[in-house]
C-alpha positions as CSV (number, residue, x, y, z in Angstrom):
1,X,110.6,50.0,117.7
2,X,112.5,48.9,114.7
3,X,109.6,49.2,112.7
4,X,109.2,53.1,113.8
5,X,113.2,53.5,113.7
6,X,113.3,52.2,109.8
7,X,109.9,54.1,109.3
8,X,111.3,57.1,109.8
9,X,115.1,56.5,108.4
10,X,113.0,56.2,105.1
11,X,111.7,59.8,105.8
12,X,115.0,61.0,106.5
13,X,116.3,59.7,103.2
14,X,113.1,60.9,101.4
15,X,113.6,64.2,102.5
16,X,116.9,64.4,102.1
17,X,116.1,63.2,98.3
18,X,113.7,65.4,97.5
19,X,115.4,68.4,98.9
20,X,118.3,67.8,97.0
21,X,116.2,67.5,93.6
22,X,114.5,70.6,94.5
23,X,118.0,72.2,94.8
24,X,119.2,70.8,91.1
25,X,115.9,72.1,89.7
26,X,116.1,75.6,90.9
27,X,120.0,75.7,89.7
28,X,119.5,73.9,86.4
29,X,116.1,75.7,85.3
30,X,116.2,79.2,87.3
31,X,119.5,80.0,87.6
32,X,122.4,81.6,85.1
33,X,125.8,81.2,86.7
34,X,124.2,81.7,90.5
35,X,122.0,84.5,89.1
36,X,118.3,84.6,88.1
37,X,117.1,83.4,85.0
38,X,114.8,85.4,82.9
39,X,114.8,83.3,80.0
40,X,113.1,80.7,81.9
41,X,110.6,83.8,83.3
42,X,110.1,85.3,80.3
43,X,108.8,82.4,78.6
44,X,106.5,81.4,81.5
45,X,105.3,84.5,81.1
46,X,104.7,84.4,77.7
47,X,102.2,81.9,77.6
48,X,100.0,84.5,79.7
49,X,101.5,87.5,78.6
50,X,102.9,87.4,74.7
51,X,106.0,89.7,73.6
52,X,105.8,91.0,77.1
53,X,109.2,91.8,78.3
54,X,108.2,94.0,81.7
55,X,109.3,92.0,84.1
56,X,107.4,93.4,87.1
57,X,104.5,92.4,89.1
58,X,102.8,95.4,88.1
59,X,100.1,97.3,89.8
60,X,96.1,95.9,89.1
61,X,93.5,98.2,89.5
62,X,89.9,97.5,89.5
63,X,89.9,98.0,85.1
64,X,93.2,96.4,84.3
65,X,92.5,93.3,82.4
66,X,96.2,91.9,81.1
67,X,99.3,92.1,82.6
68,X,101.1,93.6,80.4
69,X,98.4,96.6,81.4
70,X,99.5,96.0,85.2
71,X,103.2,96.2,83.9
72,X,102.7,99.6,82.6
73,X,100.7,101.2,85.1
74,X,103.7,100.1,87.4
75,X,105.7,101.6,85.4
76,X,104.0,105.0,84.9
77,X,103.5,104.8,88.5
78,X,107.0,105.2,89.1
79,X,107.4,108.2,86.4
80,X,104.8,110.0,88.1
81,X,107.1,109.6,91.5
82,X,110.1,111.2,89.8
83,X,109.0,114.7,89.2
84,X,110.3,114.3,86.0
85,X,107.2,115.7,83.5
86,X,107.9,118.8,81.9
87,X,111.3,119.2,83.1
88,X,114.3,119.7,80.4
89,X,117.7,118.9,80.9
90,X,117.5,115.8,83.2
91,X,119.8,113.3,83.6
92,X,118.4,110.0,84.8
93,X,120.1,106.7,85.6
94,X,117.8,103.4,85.6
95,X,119.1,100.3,88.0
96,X,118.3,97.1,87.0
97,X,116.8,97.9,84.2
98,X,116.3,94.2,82.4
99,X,115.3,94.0,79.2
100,X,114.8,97.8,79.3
101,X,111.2,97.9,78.1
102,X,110.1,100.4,81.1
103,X,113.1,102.9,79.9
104,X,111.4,103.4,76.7
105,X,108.0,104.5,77.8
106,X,110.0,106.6,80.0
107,X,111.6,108.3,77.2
108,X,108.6,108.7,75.4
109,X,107.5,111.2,78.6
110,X,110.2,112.8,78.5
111,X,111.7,116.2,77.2
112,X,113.9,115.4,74.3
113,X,116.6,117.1,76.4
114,X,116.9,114.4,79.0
115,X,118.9,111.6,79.3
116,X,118.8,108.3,80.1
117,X,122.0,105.4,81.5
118,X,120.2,101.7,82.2
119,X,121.9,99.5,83.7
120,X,121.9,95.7,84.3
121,X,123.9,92.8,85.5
122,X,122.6,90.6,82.4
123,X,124.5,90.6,79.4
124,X,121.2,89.3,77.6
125,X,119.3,91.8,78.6
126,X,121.3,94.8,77.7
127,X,122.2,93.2,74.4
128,X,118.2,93.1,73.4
129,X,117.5,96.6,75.2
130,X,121.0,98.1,72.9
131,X,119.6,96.5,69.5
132,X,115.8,97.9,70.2
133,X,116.4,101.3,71.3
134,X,119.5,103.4,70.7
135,X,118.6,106.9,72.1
136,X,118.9,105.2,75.7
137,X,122.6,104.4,76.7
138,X,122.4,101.2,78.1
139,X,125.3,99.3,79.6
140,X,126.4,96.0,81.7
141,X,127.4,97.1,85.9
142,X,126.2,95.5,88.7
143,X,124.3,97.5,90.9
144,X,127.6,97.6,93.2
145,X,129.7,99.5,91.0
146,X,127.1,102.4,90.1
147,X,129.7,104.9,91.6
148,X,132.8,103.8,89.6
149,X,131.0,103.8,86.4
150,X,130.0,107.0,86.8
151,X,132.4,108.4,89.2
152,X,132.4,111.2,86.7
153,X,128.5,111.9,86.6
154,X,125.7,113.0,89.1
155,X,122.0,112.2,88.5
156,X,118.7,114.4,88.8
157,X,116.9,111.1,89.4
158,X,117.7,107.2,89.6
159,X,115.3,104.7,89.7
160,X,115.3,101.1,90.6
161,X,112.7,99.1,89.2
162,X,111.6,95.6,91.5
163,X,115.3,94.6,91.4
164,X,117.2,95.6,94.9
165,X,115.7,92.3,96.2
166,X,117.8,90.7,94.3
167,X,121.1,92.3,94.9
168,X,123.7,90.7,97.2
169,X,124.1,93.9,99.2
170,X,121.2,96.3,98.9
171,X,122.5,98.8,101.8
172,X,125.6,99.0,99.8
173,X,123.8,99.9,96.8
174,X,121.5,102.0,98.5
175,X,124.5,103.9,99.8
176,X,126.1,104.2,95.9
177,X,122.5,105.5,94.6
178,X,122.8,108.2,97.0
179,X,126.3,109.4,96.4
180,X,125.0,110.0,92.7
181,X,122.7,111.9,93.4
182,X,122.5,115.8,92.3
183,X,121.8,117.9,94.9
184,X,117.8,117.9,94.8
185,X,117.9,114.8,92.8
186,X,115.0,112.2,93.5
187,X,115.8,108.6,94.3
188,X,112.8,106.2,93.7
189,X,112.7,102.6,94.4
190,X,109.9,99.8,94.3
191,X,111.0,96.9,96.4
192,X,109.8,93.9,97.9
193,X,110.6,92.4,101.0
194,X,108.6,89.9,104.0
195,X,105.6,91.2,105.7
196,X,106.7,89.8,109.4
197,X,109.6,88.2,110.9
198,X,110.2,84.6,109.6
199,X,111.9,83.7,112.6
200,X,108.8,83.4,115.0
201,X,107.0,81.2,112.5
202,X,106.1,78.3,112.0
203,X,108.1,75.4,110.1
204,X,105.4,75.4,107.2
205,X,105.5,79.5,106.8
206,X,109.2,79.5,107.0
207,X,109.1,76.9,104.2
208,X,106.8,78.6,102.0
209,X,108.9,81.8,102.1
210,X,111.9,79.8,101.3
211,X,110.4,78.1,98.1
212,X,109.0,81.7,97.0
213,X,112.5,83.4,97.9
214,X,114.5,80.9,96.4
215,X,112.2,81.0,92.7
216,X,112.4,84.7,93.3
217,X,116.3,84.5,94.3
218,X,116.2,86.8,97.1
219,X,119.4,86.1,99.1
220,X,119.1,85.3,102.8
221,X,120.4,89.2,104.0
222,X,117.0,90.4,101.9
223,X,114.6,88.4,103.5
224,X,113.8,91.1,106.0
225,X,110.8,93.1,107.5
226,X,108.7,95.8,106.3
227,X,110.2,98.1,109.0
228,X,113.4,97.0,108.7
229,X,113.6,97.7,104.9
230,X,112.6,101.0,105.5
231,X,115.8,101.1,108.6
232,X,117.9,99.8,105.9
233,X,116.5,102.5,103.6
234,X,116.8,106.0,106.1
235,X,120.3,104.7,107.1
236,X,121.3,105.8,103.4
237,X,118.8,107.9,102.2
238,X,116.4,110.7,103.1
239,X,113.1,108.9,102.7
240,X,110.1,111.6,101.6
241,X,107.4,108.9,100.7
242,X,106.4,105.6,101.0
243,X,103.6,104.2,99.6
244,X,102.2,100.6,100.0
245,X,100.6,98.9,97.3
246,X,101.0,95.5,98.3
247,X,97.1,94.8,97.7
248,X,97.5,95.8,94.1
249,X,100.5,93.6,93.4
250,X,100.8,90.0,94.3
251,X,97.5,88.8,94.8
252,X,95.9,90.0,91.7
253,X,99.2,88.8,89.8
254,X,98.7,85.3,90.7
255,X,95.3,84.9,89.8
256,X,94.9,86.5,86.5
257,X,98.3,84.2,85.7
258,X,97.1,81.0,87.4
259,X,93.9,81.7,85.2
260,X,95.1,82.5,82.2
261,X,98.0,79.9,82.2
262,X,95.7,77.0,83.3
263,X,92.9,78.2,80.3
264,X,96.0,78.1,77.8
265,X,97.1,74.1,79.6
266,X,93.8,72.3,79.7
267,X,95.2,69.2,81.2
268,X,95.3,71.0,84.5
269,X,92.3,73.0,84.8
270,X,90.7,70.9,87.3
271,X,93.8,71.9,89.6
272,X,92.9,76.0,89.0
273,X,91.1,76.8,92.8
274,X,94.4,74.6,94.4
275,X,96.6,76.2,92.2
276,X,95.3,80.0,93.1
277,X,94.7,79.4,96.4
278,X,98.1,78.4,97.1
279,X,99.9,81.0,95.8
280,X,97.4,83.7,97.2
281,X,96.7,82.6,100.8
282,X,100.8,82.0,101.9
283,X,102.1,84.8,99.7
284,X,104.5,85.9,102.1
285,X,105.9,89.7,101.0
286,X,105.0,93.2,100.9
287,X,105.3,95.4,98.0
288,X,106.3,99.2,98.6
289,X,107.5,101.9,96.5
290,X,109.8,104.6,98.3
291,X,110.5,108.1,97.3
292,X,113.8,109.6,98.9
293,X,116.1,112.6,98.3
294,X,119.9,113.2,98.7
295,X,120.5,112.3,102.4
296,X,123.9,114.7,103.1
């Protein structure tokens, strides 16, 4: 019995140890004062994906060969959702907006009558979207605060970009977006969230979707069903739309980066089928894009 008892006070300790070093590295490397880091992401993803600053899974169809293609048919994907070709006067507000890349192949579609606010929480970010592109009026808010920044201003369309899983209160947001919204304006939104329940699984599942929420830094209140993101969603918006391309995200993400990354790291090529396969058969979220109106 001692034997077992100090057997498993070693566990305990080892546990305890390696959870608390796996706590230090996710604040010390992917963090920024509690927050996401995208410095850290942007350079992982530049040894895949060079001076590639869409941040996005992207969507992968059967031709798409980089990911900075994937990023861009994401993004058009989204444009196409707006209703916004070939209409003049349009005022648009982006949410979450990063490094602002997607707001400038937006305005490249767009009637040189339109308009565009982006938005971010990253100081960075906005400072590298201001100095690249001037026509665009980006600006630091959290996603919070949409409604006192623009108390002044409704929208003909706002979009938010794979970001509201990262917000601390989504519903609240959700319910700001709305309030902005012209009367016919278009609300689109491409979001990510579990595919079942994490409650009624197992210890191993509920620890995979913890390591890829924490990397991810989707707060606890985010880490929700399928059906109850789209509750969460008709309780503050009048959903028209909502289209599942889960398939075309995730999967096909990992493996053209696993590949490319290991081919570009030779040391650990003999770990590419472990590598891939772990990422691909536990990834634990869905991937929808909604379309809503003006819910009065």
């Amino acid at each position: 019995m001692k034997i077992v008892f100090k057997i498993l006070t070693l566990l305990v300790i080892l546990i305890v140890i390696f959870y608390i070093l796996y706590i230090e590295i996710i604040k010390k490397l992917f963090r920024n004062k509690d927050k996401i880091s995208y410095n850290l992401f942007k350079k992982i993803i530049g040894v895949v994906s060079k001076n590639n600053n869409l941040m996005n899974y992207g969507i992968w169809y059967d031709d798409t060969e980089t990911l900075k293609e994937a990023n861009i048919n994401l993004v058009n994907e989204i444009f196409e959702k707006t209703g916004l070709e070939n209409k003049m006067n349009q005022k648009i507000l982006d949410v979450g907006c990063g490094y602002g890349e997607q707001d400038i192949i937006w305005l490249k579609r767009l009637d040189e009558t339109c308009e565009i606010d982006a938005i971010d929480i990253s100081e960075e970010q906005i400072k590298y979207a201001q100095e690249k592109e001037n026509k665009i009026n980006y600006s630091v808010c959290n996603s919070e605060e949409i409604d006192i920044k623009f108390k002044n201003k409704l929208f003909n369309v706002i979009i938010c970009l794979e970001s509201a899983f990262h917000y601390n209160n989504r519903k609240l947001f959700l319910n700001k977006a709305n309030k902005l919204l012209a009367n016919n304006g278009r609300f689109v939104i491409s979001d990510i969230m579990l595919k079942n329940d994490n409650n009624n699984h197992n210890f191993l599942t509920k620890l995979i979707t913890k390591v890829y929420s924490d990397f991810l830094y989707m707060p606890k209140q985010n880490q929700i069903t399928g059906k109850e993101w789209l509750e969460e969603l008709e309780s503050e918006c009048r959903v028209v739309e909502i289209i599942d391309i889960t398939e075309n995200t995730f999967v096909p993400y990992y493996k053209h980066f696993m590949k490319t990354f290991i081919k570009n790291k030779q040391w650990v090529n003999c770990m590419e089928k472990y590598l891939i396969d772990l990422f691909c058969k536990n990834q634990p979220f869905l991937y929808k894009i909604a379309i809503c109106e003006k819910k009065i």
